[in-house]
C-alpha positions in Angstrom: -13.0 -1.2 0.3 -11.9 -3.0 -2.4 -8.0 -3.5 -3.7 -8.3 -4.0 -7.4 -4.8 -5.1 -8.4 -3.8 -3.1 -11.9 -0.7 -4.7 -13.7 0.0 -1.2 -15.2 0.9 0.3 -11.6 3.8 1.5 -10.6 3.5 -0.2 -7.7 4.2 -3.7 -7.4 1.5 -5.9 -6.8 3.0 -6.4 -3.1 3.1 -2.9 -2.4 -0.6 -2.5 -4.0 -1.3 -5.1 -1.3 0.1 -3.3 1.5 -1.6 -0.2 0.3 -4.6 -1.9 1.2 -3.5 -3.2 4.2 -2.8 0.8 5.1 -6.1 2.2 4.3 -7.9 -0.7 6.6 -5.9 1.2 9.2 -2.8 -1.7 10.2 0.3 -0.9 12.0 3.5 -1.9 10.3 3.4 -4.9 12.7 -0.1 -5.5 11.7 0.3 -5.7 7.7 3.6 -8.1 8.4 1.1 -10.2 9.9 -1.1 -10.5 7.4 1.4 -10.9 4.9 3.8 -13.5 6.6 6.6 -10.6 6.3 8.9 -9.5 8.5 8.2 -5.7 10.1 11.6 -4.4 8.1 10.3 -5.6 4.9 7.3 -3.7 5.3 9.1 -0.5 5.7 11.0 -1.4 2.8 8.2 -1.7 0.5 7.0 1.8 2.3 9.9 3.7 1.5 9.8 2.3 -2.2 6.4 3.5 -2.4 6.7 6.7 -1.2 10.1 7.3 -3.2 7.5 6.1 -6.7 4.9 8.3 -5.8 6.0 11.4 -4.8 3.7 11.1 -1.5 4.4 11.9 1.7 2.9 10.0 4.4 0.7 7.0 4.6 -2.5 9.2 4.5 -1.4 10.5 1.1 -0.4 6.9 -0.4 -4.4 5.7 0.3 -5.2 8.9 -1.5 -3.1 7.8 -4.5 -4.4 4.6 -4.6 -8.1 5.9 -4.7 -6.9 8.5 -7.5 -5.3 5.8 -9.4 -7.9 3.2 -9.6 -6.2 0.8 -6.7 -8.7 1.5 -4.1 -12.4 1.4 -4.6 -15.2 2.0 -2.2 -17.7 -1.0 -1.9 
């Protein structure tokens, strides 16, 4: 999977980077790793998402990002 990061998105390019992060499959815990953030800002940037998108759950957000261009299989 690739993140391509678009500039027109809706989603900042932090949150475009956690969508990735979500699809791989990490926990909360997992993508503050990565990121060098703390677990709270995580959920932060989760909630933000969600509230942008209209989605749901984290299953729906890697759909949007594959319907929007964010996501791309290899």
């Amino acid at each position: 999977m690739i993140l391509t990061i678009d500039q027109e998105s809706s989603l900042t390019v932090r949150e475009q980077q956690i969508l990735y992060h979500i699809a791989r499959g990490l926990s909360n815990r997992g993508i503050a790793a990565r990121l060098a953030l703390s677990e709270q800002t995580v959920k932060v940037h989760l909630a933000n998402m969600i509230a942008k998108t209209g989605c749901d759950n984290r299953a729906a957000l890697v759909a949007y990002g594959f319907e929007t261009g964010v996501l791309r299989a290899q």
